[in-house]
N, C-alpha and C positions, 0 to 999 in steps of 0.2 A: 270205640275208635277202631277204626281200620286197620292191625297191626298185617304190614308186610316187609319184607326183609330192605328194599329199596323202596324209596319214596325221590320222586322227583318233584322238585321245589323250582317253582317258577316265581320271575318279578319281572314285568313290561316296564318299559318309558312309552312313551307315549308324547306326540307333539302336543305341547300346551301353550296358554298364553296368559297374562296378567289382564284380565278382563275376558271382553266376549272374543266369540271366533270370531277372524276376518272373514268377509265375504269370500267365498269360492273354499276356503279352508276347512278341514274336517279334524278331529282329533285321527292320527292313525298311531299302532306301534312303532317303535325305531330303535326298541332293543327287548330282545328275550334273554333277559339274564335269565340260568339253568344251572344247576347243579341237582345230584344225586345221595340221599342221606342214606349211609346203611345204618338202619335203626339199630341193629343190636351195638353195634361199635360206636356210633356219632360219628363215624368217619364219613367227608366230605369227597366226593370225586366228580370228576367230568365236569368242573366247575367253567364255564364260559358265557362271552354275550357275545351274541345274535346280534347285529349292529344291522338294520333294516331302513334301506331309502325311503321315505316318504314318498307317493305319488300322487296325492291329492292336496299337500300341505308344505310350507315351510319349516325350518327349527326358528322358534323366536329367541331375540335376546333373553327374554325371561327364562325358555325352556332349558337355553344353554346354560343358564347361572345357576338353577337347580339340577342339573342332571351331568354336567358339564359337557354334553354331547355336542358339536356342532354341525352346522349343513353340508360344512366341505369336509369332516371328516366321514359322515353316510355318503357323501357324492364320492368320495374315494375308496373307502373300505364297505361299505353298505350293500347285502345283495337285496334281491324282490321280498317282498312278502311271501310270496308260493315259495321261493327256495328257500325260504327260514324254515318253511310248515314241512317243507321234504326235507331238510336234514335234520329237524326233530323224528319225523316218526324212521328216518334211515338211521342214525345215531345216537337215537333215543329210545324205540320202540314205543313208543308214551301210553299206547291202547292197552299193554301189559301191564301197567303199573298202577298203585293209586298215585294221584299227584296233588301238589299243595302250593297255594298262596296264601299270601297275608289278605284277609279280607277276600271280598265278592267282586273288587274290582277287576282281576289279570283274566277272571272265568268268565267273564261275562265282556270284554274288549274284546279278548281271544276271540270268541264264537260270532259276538258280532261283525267284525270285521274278516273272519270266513263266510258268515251269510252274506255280507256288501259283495266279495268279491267274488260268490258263487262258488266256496271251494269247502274241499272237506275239513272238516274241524280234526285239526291232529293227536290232540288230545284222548284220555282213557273216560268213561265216565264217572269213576269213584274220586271225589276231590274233598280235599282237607281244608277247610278255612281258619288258618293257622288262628288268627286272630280271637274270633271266636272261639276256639278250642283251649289258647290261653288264657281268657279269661273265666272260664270255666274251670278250668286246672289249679287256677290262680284264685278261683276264691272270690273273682272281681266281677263286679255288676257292670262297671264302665269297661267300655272297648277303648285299648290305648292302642296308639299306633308302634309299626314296629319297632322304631327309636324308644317309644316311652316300655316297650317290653322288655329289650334290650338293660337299661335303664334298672326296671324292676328288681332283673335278674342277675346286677354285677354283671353282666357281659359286655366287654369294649366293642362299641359298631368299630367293625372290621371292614376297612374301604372308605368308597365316598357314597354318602347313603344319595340317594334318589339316581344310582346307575344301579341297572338290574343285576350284573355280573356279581356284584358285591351284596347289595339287598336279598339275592337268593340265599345266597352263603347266610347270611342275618339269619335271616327266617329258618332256615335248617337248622342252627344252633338251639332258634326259642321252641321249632316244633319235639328238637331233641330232648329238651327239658321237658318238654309236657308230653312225652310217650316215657321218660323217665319218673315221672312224677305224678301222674293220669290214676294211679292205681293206690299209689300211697296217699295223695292228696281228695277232696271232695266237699 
């Protein structure tokens, strides 16, 4: 594992729907939940979401009932996608650091939806895929999600899970435990 002093912990929303996409509709981001774990402490900092307008897509009822995001709260508080990706690498520096999500989904929406819009991917290349790494840590052959890791570990989800502001915070906890626990366990 990648031991460096800061780890920044990423979780996206993303618009979704209960069934298929509507015509003219794309999945895009509409929240970069972010925080920063300093591994020797488990101290959490710079903990925020990225609240991002959709502009190829709407929020559905579904997407708000799981995430509780809605359209008028991005039509109100929401900047571009390009001004989420500049104030990560301005108040993030992100190329400096490894970074981490739960699973292979926030690493691979990230980049593709920089290739759609033609722009730089803000990101570092060294990435942690929490998920995977706790089950290895863990002992576990099945991959649980990060509620069922949560779960495993007595750790109370802190927040409202499926908003990323809160879901990073999550993940930092479980990735905390398994950079705590990576060396004693196998």
């Amino acid at each position: 594992m990648n031991h460096t002093k800061n780890i920044i912990i990423v979780d996206l929303e993303a618009t979704c729907w209960n069934g298929k996409i509507p015509d003219g509709q794309v999945n895009e981001i509409i929240e970069i939940g972010i925080c920063v774990l300093n591994t020797e402490t488990g101290n959490i900092t710079q903990n925020e979401g990225i609240l991002i307008k959709p502009e190829r897509s709407e929020v559905s009822e579904f997407c708000t009932e799981l995430t509780t995001i809605t359209q008028e709260l991005l039509d109100s508080e929401g900047i571009s996608f390009a001004e989420a990706c500049t104030k990560l690498r301005v108040e993030y520096n992100p190329k400096q650091y490894t970074w981490a999500s739960y699973g292979q989904y926030d690493l691979n929406m990230l980049k593709r939806q920089c290739k759609l819009r033609n722009m730089e991917y803000p990101m570092g290349e060294n990435h942690i895929n929490v998920k995977t790494t706790f089950s290895e840590v863990k002992g576990i052959r099945k991959k649980v999600g990060m509620k069922g890791a949560l779960q495993l570990l007595d750790i109370p989800l802190d927040g409202t899970h499926h908003r990323g502001i809160d879901d990073a915070r999550n993940i930092a906890k479980i990735l905390h435990w398994c950079m705590k626990n990576s060396t004693t366990q196998k």
